[in-house]
N, C-alpha and C positions, 0 to 999 in steps of 0.2 A: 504494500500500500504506500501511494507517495503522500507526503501529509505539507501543505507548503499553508508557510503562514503568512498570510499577504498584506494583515494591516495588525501590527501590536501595543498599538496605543490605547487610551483610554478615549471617555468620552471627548475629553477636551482637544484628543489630540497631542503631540511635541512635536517644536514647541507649541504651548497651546495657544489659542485662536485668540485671545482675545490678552493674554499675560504679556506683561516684563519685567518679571523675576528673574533673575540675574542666573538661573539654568535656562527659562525660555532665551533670554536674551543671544547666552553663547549660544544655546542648538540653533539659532538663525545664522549667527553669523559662523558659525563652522559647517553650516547645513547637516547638521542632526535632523534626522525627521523621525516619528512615527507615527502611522495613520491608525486610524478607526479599525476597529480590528473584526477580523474573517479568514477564518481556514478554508481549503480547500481540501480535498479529500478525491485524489485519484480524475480529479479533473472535472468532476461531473458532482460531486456535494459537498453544496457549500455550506458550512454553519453559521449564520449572522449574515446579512449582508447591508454595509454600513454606507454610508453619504459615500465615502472614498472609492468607491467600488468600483466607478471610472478610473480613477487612478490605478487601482489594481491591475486593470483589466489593459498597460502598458507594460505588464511585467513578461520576462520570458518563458515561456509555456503556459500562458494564460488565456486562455481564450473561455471567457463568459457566456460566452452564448452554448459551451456544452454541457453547463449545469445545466441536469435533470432534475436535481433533488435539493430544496432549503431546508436545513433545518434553522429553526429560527429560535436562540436561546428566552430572548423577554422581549417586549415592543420599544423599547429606552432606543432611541431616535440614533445613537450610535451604533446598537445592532440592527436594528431593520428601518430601512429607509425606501419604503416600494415604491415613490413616488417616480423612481427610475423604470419600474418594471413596467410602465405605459409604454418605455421605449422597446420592448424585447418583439419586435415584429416589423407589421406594414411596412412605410417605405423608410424607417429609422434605422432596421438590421435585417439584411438580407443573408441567405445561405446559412442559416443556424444550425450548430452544427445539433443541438439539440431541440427538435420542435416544440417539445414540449416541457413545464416547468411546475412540480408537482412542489407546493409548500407545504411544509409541517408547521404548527405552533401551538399557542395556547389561544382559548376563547378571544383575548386581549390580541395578540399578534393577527386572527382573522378581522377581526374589528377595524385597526390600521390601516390594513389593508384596506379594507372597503373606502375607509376617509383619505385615505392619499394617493388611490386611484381614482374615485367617482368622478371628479371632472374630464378629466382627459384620454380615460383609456376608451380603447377600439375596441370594440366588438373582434375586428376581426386576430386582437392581440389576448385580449379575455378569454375566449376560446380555447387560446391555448396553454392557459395558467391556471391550476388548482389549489383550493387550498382546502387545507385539512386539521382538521380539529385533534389535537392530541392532548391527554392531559396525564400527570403524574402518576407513576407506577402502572404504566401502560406501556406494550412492548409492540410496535409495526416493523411491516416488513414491505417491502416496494424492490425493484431490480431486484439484485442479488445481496442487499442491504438488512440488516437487521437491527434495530433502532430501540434501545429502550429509554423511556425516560423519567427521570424523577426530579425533586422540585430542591429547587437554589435556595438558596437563603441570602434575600436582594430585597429591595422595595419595589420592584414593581410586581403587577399584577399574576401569581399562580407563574414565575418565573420556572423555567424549565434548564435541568441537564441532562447528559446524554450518554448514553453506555451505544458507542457505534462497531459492528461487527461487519466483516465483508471478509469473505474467499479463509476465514480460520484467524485473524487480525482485529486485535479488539481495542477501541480507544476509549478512554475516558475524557469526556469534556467537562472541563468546571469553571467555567466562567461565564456568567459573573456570579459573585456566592463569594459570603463567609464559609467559614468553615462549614462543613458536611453536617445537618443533620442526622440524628441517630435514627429517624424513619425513612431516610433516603439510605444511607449505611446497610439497616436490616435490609431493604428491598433487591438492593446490591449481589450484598451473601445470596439470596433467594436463587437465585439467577444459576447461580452455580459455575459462573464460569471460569476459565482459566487464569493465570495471571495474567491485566492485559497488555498487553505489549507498549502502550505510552499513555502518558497521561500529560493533558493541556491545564497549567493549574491558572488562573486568576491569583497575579501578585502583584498588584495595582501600587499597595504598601510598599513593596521590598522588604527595606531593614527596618522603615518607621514601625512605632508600635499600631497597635490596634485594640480594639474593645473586645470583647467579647461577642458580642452583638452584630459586629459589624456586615457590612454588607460587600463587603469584598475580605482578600486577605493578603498576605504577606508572606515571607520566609516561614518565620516561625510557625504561620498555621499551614503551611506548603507541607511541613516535616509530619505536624502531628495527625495530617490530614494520610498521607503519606502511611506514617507509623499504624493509623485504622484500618486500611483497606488490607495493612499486609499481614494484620492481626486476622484480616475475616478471609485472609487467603485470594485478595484481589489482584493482587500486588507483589515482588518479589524482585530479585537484586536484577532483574535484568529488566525491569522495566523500564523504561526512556521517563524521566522527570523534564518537562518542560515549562519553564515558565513566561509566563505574554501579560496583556493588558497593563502598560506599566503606566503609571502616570507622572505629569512634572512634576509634582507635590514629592515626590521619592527620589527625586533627582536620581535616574538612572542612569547614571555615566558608565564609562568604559571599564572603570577599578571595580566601580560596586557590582555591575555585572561579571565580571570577574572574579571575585570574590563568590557570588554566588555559583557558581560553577566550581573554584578550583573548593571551596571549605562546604559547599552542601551538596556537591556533584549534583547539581541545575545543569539544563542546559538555556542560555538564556535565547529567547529567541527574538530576530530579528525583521525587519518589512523584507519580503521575499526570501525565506529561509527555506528551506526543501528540507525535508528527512522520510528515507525509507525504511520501514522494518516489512 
C-alpha cells in the first residue's frame, strides 16, 4: 500500500494564514510550508479532503481525479471542503480517470455537503458523487476496501476515525482526536485484527503540554496512545508511528522534528511524503 501524505498542517495552516509570530514569520521567509492536511491511500482514497487540495493535486503522482473513495474524518472546514467537488466533471475536468466518487462521513459531513454544493453543482456532476452515511463502530466495505470506524474525541459533531484495510494492510487513522477513548479502544480489540502495519497519529501539540481533555494531542499522548493499542495486541514493534497535523503554536522546526524521530522513533511527516509497507 502506498500511503502519501499530501497536506500536514493544521487548520490554520504554516505559516499560518493570518499570524506573525516570529515561527510564522521565519516559515515565510525561508519558505517553510505546511498545508491543510489529506492522505492519500494507493491513489484512489483519500481521507479528508481540505481547501488545499488544489495545491495537492501539483504534487508528483497525484492525480485527483482517480479518487474513488473519501473518507471524511469531521466536517471542521480544514478536513472537508466540497465546495470544490462542483468542479469534479462537465466542462471543469475532462478524462477522469475515476468516474465516479463514493463519500463516506458522518450525518454532519453529509449535511456540508449539501450546503456547499446546493448552489453551483450540475446535475450532470451530482450524478456522479455519492454520499454515504456512516457512523461509529460501524464496519463498510466498497472496492477491495474494508473501513471500520469509531469516534474521535474532537469538538465537532459524532467526529469519526478509521481502522483502513486493503489486499492484508491495515492502517490506523487518528486525527483529529485527543487521546483514544476507552469505547473506541474496546471496539478496536473486537475486530480482532493483526498488528497494523502504520498508524497516522494527530500531534498538532508536539512537545507543548496538553489537558487531559483535549481535543487533539501531542508526543506524550502519541506514546500512551501507542502503549494501549499494543497492550490490546493492535500494535507491535514493527509498526510504522507516524506523526502529521502539526500546528504553528508547537513550533515545529527541523530539531524538534528531529528529536521526535531520533528519542521517540516518530517518523515525522512531511507535504508530499510517500511510505510503502
Amino acid at each position: 500500500m502506498k500511503i502519501q501524505y499530501l497536506g500536514t498542517g493544521a487548520a490554520e495552516g504554516i505559516p499560518a494564514l493570518f499570524c506573525n509570530c516570529d515561527f510564522c514569520t521565519a516559515a515565510r521567509r525561508n519558505g517553510t510550508h505546511r498545508s491543510r492536511a489529506q492522505v492519500l491511500m494507493d491513489g484512489e482514497l483519500s481521507v479528508d479532503f481540505p481547501p488545499d487540495a488544489f495545491l495537492h493535486g501539483f504534487g508528483q503522482d497525484v492525480d485527483l481525479s482517480s479518487v474513488a473513495y473519501l473518507l471524511v474524518t469531521h466536517a471542521h472546514i480544514d478536513h472537508f471542503y466540497p465546495s470544490d467537488l462542483i468542479l469534479r466533471g462537465y466542462k471543469y475536468a475532462r478524462k477522469l480517470a475515476s468516474p465516479r466518487l463514493a463519500i463516506y462521513g458522518n450525518a454532519e459531513v453529509a449535511e456540508v455537503f449539501r450546503e456547499g454544493t446546493r448552489r453551483e453543482m450540475r446535475e450532470e456532476i451530482a450524478d456522479t458523487i455519492s454520499v454515504h452515511t456512516i457512523s461509529a463502530f460501524e464496519t463498510v466495505s466498497f472496492g477491495d476496501w474494508t473501513v471500520s470506524a469509531f469516534p474521535a474525541q474532537h469538538t465537532s459533531r459524532d467526529p469519526l476515525l478509521y481502522l483502513i484495510e486493503r489486499n492484508g494492510k491495515h492502517v490506523l487513522h487518528l486525527t483529529d482526536t485527543g487521546t483514544l477513548r476507552e469505547d473506541a479502544l474496546a471496539f478496536l480489540a473486537s475486530l480482532r485484527c493483526p498488528p497494523v502495519d502504520l498508524i497516522t497519529f494527530d500531534c498538532t501539540f508536539l512537545f507543548s503540554e496538553t489537558e487531559k481533555s483535549a481535543r487533539h494531542m501531542g508526543i506524550d499522548e502519541n506514546l500512551r496512545v501507542f502503549r494501549r493499542l499494543a497492550e490490546a495486541g493492535l500494535a507491535d514493534g514493527h509498526t510504522l508511528r507516524v506523526i502529521t497535523h502539526f500546528s504553528h503554536n508547537s513550533e515545529p522546526t527541523a530539531e524538534a522534528l528531529l528529536c521526535a524521530e531520533r528519542d521517540y522513533g516518530m517518523i515525522a511527516a512531511y507535504d508530499g511524503m510517500s511510505i510503502e509497507i
